[in-house]
N, C-alpha and C positions, 0 to 999 in steps of 0.2 A: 817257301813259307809265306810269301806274300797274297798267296789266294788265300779269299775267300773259303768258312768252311761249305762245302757241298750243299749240308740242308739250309743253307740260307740261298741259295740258288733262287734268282725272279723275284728275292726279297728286298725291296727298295731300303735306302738309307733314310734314318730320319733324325732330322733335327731335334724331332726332342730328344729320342734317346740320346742324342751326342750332350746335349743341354745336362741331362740325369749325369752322364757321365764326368764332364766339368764340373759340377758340383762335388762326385765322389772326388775326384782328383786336387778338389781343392781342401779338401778334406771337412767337408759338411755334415758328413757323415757322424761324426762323432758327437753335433748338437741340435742336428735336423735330422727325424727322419725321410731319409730316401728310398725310392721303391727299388727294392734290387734282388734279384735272383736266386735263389738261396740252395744252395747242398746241404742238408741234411741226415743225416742217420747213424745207426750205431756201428759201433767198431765192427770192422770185416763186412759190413753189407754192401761193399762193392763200389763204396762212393766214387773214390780215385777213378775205377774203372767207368764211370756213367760218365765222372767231367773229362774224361779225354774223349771218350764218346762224343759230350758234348762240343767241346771246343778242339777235339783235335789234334792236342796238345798231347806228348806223352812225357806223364809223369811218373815218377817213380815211388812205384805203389808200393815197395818194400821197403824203403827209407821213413820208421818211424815218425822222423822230425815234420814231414808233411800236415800232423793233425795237432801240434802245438800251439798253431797259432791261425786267425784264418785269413785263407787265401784269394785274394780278388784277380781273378784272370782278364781282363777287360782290352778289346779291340779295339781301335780309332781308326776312323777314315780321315786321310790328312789328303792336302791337296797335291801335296808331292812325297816323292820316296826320299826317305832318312839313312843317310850310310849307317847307322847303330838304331835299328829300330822297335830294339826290345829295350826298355828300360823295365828298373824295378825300384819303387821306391816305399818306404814303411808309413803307414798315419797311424796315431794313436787312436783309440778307442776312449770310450767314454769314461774308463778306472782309469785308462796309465795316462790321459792327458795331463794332468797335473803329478807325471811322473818328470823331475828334471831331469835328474838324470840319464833317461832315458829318450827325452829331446833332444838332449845334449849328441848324444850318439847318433841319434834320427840326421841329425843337420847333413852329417857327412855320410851319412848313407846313401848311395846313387850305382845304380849296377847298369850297364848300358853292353848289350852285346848284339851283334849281325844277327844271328836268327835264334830257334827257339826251344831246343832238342832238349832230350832229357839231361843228358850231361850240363847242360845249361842251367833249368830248371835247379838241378839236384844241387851246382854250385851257388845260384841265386838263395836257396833256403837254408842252404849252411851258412851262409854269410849272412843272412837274413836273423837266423835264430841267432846266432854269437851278437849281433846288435842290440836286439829287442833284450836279451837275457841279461847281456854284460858277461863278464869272464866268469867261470865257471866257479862254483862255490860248492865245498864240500855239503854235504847233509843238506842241500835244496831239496824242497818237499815239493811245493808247488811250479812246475813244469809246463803251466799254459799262460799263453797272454792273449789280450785283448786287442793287441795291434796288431792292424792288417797288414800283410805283405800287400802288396801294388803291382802285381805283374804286367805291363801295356805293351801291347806288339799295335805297332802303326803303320799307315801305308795307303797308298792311293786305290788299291783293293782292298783293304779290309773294310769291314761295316763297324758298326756302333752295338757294341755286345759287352756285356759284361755278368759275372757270375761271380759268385762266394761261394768257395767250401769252408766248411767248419770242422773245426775236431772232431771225432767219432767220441759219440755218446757211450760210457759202459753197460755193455751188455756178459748174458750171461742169467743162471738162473734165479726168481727172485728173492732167493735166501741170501743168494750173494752178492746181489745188486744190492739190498737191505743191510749185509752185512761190512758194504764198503761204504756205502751213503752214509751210513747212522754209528759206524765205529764198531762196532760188534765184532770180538777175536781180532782187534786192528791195533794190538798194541807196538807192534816194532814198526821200526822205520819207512818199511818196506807197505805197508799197509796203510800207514798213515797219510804216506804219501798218495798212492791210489786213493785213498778218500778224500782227501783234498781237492788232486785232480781230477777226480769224477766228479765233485760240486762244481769247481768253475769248468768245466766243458758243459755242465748244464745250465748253470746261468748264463756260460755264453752263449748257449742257443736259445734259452729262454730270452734274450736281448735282442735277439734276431728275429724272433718268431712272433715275440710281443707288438711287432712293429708291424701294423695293419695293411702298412703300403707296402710290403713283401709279396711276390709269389714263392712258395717254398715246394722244393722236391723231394719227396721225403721218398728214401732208395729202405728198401729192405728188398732180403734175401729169406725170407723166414716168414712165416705167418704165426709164428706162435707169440704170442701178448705176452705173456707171461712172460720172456727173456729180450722182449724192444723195451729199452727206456725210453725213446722217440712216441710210445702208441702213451707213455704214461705222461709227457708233455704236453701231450696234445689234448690228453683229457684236463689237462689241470687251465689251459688257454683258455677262455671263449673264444669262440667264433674262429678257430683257428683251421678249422675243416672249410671254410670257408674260402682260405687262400694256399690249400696245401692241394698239389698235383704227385701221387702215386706214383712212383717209379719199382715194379718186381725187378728186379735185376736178377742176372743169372739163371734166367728162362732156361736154356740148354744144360741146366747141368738138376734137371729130374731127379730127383728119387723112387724107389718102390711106391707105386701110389701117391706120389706129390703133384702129378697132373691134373690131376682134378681139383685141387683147392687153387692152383697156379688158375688153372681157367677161369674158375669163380671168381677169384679177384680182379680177373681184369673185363669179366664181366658185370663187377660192382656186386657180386650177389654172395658175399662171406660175410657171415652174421659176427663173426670175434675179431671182427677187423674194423674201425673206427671209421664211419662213413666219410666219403674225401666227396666233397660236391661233383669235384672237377673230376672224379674216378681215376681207374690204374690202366699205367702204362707199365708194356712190356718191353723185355732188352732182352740181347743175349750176352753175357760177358763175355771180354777179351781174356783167354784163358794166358796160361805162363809160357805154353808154349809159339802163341800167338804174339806172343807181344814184338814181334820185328815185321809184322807183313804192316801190308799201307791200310790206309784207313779206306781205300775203295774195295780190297777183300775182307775186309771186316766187316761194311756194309754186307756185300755181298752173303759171305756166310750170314748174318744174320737175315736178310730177306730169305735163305733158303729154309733155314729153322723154322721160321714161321707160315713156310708153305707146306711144312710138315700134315699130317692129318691130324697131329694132337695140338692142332692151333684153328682149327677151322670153325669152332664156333665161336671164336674168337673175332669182334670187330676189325679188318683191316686197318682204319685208321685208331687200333687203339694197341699197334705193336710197332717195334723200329726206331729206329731214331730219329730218323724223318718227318715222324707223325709225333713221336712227341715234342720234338720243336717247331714244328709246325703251328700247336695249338700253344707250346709255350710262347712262342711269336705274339700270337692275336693277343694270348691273354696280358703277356707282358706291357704292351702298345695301348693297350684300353686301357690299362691299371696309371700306365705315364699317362696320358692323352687328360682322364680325369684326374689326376693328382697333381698336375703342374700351378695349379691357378692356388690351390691350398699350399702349396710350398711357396711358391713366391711371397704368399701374405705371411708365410712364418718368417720365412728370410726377411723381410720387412722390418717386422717384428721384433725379429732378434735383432736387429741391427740399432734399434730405436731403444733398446733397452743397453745394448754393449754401449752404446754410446751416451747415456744416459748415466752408466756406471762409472765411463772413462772423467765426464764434467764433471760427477759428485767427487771422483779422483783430484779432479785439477788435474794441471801441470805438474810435471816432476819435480817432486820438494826437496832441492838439491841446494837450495841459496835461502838467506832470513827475510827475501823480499817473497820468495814464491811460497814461505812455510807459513808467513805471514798474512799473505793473500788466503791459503789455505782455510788456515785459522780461523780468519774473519767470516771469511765463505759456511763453515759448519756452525759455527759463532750464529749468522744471520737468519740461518735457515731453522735452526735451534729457537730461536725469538719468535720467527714466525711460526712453527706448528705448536710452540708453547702458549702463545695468545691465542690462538685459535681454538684450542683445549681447555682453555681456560674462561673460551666466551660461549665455549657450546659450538663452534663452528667448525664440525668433527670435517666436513667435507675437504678442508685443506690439507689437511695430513694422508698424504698419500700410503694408505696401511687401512685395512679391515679389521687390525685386532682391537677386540673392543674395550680392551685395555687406556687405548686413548681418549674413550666417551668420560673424561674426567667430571666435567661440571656434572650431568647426568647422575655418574655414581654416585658423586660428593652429596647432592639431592636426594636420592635414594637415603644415604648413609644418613642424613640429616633426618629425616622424615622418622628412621627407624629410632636413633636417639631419642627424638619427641617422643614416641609414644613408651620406649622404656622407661623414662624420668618420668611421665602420666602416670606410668601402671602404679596403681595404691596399694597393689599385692607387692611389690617390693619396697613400701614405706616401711619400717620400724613400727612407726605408732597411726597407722591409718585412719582416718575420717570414715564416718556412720554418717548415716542420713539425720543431719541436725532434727527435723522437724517430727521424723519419728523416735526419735530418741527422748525429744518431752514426751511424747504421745505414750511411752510407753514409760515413763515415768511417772507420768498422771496416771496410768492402771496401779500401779504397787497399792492404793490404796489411800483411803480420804485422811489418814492425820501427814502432812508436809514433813512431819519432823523424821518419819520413816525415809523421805528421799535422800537426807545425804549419807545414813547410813549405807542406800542402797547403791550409790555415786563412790563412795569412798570402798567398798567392796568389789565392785563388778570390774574384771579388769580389760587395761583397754585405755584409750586416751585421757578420759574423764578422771578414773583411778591416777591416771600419772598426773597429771593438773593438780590435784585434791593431795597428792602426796607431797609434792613440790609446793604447795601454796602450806602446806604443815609446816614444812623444814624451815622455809622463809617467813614465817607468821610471825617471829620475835625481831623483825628486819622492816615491818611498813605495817602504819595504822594500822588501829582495830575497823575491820570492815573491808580492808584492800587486801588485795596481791599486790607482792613485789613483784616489779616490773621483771626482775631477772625470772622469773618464773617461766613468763611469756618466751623468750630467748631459751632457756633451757628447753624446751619444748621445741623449739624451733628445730635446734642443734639437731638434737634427738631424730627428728621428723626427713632433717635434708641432710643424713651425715653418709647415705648410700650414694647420692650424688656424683661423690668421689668416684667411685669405683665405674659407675657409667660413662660420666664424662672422660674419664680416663680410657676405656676403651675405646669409647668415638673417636676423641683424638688420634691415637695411635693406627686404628683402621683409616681414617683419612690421611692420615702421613702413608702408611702402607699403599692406598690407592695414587695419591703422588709419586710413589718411587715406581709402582708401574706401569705408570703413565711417563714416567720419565726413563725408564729402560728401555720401551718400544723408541720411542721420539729419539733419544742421543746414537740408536743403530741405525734409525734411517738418516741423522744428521751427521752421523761417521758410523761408515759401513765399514771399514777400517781398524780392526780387530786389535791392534799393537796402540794406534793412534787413540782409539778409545779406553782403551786400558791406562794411559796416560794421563787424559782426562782428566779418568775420575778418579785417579789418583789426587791430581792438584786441587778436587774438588772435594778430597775429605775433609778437612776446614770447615769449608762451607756450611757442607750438610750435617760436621758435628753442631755447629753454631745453630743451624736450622732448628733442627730438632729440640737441644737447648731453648730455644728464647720459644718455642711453642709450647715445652712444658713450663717455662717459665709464667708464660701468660696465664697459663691454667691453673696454674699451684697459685697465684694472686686470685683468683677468682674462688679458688675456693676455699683459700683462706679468707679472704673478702667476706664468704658467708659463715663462716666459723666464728668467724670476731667481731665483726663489722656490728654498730647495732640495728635492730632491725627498723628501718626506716624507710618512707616510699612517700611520693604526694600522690600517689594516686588518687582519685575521688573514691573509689571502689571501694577500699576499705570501711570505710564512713557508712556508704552506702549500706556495705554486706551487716555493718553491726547492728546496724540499727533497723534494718529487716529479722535481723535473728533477736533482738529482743522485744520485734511487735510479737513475733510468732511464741515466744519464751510466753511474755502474758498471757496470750489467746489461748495456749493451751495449757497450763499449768497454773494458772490465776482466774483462768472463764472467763476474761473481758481485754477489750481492746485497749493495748497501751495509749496515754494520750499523746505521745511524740517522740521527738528523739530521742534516744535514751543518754543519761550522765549519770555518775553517780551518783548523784542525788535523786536522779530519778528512779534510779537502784535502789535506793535505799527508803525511797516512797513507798516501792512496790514492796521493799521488804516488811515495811510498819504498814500497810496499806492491808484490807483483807475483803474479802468478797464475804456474802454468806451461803455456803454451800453444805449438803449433808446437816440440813436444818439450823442447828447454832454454832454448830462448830467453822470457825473460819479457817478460810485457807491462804497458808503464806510460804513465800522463800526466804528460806534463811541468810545471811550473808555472804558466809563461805560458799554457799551453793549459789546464790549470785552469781561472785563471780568466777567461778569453775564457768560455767555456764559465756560470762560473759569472756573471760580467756578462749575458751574454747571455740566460738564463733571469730573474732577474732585472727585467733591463728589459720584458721580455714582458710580466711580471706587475705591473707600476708602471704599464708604458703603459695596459693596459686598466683599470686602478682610476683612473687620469687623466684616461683619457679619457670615462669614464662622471661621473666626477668633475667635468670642463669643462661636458659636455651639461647636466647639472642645475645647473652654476651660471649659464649660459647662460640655461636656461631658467628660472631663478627668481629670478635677481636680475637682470638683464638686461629677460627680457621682462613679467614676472609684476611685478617690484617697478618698473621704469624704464616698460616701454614701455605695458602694461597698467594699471598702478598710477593713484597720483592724481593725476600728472601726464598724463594722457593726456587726448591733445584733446579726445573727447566729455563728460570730466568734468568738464573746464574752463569750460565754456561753464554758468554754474553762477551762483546766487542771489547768492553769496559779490564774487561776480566784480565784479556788476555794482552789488553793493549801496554798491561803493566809489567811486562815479561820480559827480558832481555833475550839477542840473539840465542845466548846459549841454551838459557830455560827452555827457550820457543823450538829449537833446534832436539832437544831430548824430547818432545813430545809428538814434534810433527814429521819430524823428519823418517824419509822412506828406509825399510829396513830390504832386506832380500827377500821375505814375503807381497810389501809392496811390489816391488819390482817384477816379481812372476806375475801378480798380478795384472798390474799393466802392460804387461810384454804379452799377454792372454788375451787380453781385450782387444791391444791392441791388433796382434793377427787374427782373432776373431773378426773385427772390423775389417780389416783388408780382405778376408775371404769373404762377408756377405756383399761390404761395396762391390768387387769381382763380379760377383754371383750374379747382382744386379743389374751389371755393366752388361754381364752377358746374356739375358735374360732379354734386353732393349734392345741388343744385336737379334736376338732370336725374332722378336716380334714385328721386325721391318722386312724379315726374308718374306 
């Protein structure tokens, strides 16, 4: 058993492929992919029969248990011969790696025997399946795994070979290919099961086949589509014809008229057949009663089959098993040759990241100095992607979700506030264009005494002034408004405020907490550890929220009660612009200066002569409606710009952004107040921890290896 198989005959050894092979053996495989060999096809198309073809091996193609799980056959050229040269060993797969239980079992699994027969084989996969499965359970539905059997024959003859078969895919026809996939008449036991196991035999070859760096041998015995699940993977792939090589199996066993579509296919020229780049090779199977002659009458009978005359238009090099590992060879060696320089930079990679994961870990938090350590370590990193978030300097926070462009949003969110608290569609009592509103009050007509009729009617802000200066007239001189007039109007004008600012608020706390859910995952990735946290940190963020509405409920009661008062010049200004323009256009002539009341009260005895004798005047009341009304104009907008900045700076700058905000909380300070025990409930590693780190940590050991040997390969 120590030779070499036949059709690698004159085919030299090569150090990559033994390279490709150390990597599967360290079990790389399961977070890298590697380029590897792949059996393919559905149930009964002769797979088992092509891989002992191939490697030589005989397995036992009646022993169900063969397609449960897949099977990695792989040879090594070693420098010397090993008295136990067959080992077997299990790697998990990419689902059951984080199966423990199933490591647990893996550890003590090691099968070592002298050579490689089928009685061998047959015992290696019994023992193999009771590992991967665990003891038997009544009513188990699910019957395949993801972890590869390991089978390694070595020797100072053998080369560097390695192949995977995979379970056989359900085949059959496509009512009931449909009806096992999608549940249909599946409701006992027995059915539910086959539809189970029909899904993960096809994910797992979808896992296989998905993987670019693969050559795949896809064996059918059949040409009809409709009953290969394999021809309906392959459509659903890209590019997957691209690295799939045809294997007809079962060439000699014709039917009535099945020669002719046999020839076609391996002459690439069958239209219901899914074009393969790489085209179809032909075999003859190992029939049942063949199965005890040697593998050099096997050959044999099959080179005579295809000296047959219903082989002759058939390409030579595209029948035998010679010829198609011949070009599985070349294609195999190019596929490594180009692909090694792209793994190495993934191995790299992953390695710069496992260890990247194992620092953010720390050390094992087994003692109050190392939870400690810990603490402060998530603590510091927390401060720094929080000030960074906070200054606009998004590039620090190693994350693209743009959850953490905080300042940005916060900006945004501001910007939008200003122009809601603007919009005069959601004032109560909106502002008119002062200037045409005398304008059009000098139309009603030339007796004055018609305008405040027309003021105390039309409704609208002027009507609310003129009602309020009614109510209050038995409260301040004859001539004035009361002051509270001015204020009641106010009230009126900025009482939707509320309701604005209250939502800005609340969306800017909201844009904080998601700014602070991205930040506390990458400064504890630590799922148990963070959930601790923020436990100790409801406190906090009750307080937080608290003393933010608190700010704002002062602020807007501030404007509710406060009275209305400002040193702005502006005011001053705006009045006394609105009653040059009151005279210019409701008196014909230009006031002669600032206005007071008494200059009010000029204008009111004062008359032009217009519309021949009759003069024209304002009356008092109308005065000062007139003179409230500009007034408030010029209050509201100093107020209201007055609100937005205290909003924005004491509010969200001093409450919500300040030092009470959750990302800064989470702080050295915090935690430095905490005894062993406190510090020890929150940080300390639980059995999730520890898988973890035990993960990384022989992740780590296999890419450093990988590496190692990689440096070894480059000096040969």
């Amino acid at each position: 058993m120590d030779k070499r198989p036949r059709h690698f005959d004159g085919v030299e050894s090569s150090e990559q492929l033994a390279f490709i092979d150390e990597l599967q053996a360290l079990g790389l495989s399961s977070t890298i992919n590697l380029p590897e060999l792949v059996v393919v096809g559905d149930q009964s198309a002769g797979k088992s029969s092509v891989l002992q073809a191939i490697t030589e091996v005989s397995f036992p193609v009646k022993d169900g248990t063969c397609t449960r799980f897949p099977i990695q056959i792989s040879f090594r050229q070693t420098s010397a011969a090993k008295e136990l040269p067959i080992k077997a060993t299990i790697v998990p797969g990419r689902q059951s790696e984080d199966d423990g239980a199933l490591i647990a079992r893996m550890r003590d699994f090691t099968v070592e025997r002298k050579e490689l027969t089928t009685d061998v084989i047959k015992d290696i996969i019994e023992e193999a399946t009771e590992c991967i499965f665990g003891a038997h359970q009544a009513g188990r539905r699910v019957s395949l795994s993801d972890a590869t059997l390991r089978i390694e024959r070595s020797g100072p003859n053998e080369m560097h070979w390695t192949i995977i078969d995979l379970p056989g895919l359900i085949r059959g026809d496509k009512k009931k290919q449909n009806e096992v996939l999608n549940g249909a008449n599946g409701n006992g036991p027995t059915d539910t099961s086959m539809r189970m196991n029909a899904a993960v035999a096809s994910e797992l070859a979808r896992e296989y086949l998905e993987n670019d760096r693969n050559i795949v041998l896809v064996v059918i015995d059949d040409v009809d589509v409709e009953r290969l699940r394999i021809f309906e993977l392959m459509e659903e792939i890209p590019g997957l014809e691209k690295r799939c090589i045809g294997v007809l199996n079962k060439c000699d066993r014709k039917q009535e008229g099945s020669d002719e579509w046999m020839v076609k296919l391996l002459q690439n020229d069958l239209s219901t057949v899914p074009h393969l780049d790489h085209g179809w090779f032909g075999l003859r199977n190992r029939v049942p009663n063949e199965a005890h002659i040697t593998d050099a009458d096997r050959d044999d009978r099959e080179s005579a089959e295809f000296l047959k005359k219903d082989w002759q238009d058939v390409a030579k090099n595209r029948t035998g098993i010679q010829a198609l590992m011949s070009y599985v060879d070349k294609e195999r060696r190019a596929q490594i040759q180009s692909g090694i320089p792209h793994i190495v930079t993934e191995i790299r990679q992953k390695l710069r990241e496992c260890e990247s994961d194992l620092n953010r870990m720390g050390e094992a938090r087994d003692s109050p100095k190392s939870q400690r350590h810990f603490a402060f370590q998530f603590c510091n990193e927390m401060q720094r992607m929080a000030e960074a978030t906070l200054r606009g300097q998004y590039q620090v926070v190693p994350s693209q979700d743009p959850r953490i462009m905080l300042r940005y949003e916060v900006q945004r969110r501001l910007d939008r506030f200003y122009d809601d608290m603007a919009d005069t569609d959601k004032m109560p009592l909106p502002f008119s264009d002062f200037e045409r509103d005398l304008e059009l009050l000098s139309y009603t007509g030339p007796d004055p005494s018609a305008w405040d009729e027309f003021v105390m009617s039309a409704p609208g802000l002027y009507a609310e002034i003129y009602k309020e200066a009614k109510i209050s007239e038995g409260c301040s001189l004859p001539g004035t408004i009361h002051p509270d007039v001015e204020e009641k109007i106010f009230r009126k004008q900025s009482i939707h405020w509320e309701d604005i600012a209250r939502r800005f608020v609340d969306d800017v706390k909201d844009l904080v907490k998601n700014c602070y859910d991205v930040l506390i995952r990458i400064a504890i990735p630590n799922s148990k550890v963070r959930l601790e946290v923020s436990r100790l940190m409801i406190k906090t963020l009750e307080d937080w929220h608290k003393h933010a509405d608190t700010a704002l409920s002062e602020l807007l009661e501030d404007n509710q009660s406060r009275p209305l008062i400002t040193r702005s010049p502006k005011l001053l200004e705006d009045t006394i612009r609105a009653d040059q323009n009151r005279g210019e256009i409701l008196l014909g002539r230009r006031s002669r200066g600032a206005s007071t009341d008494h200059d009010q009260n000029d204008d009111v005895n004062g008359s032009l002569e217009a519309d021949g004798d009759h003069p024209r005047f304002i009356s008092t009341i109308l005065s000062q409606v007139l003179f409230v009304r500009a007034r408030l104009q010029s209050y509201y907008m100093i107020a209201l710009h007055r609100f937005i900045d205290n909003v924005a700076m004491q509010v969200v700058e001093r409450h919500i952004l300040g030092p009470r905000c959750p990302m800064l909380t989470i702080s050295v300070e915090t935690f430095a107040k905490l005894d062993d025990e406190e510090l020890n409930a929150i940080t300390a590693e639980d059995e999730s921890d520890a898988r973890i780190r035990a993960r990384l940590e022989r992740l780590r050991s296999r890419y450093t290896e990988a590496l190692k040997r990689w440096e070894r390969l480059r000096v040969l």
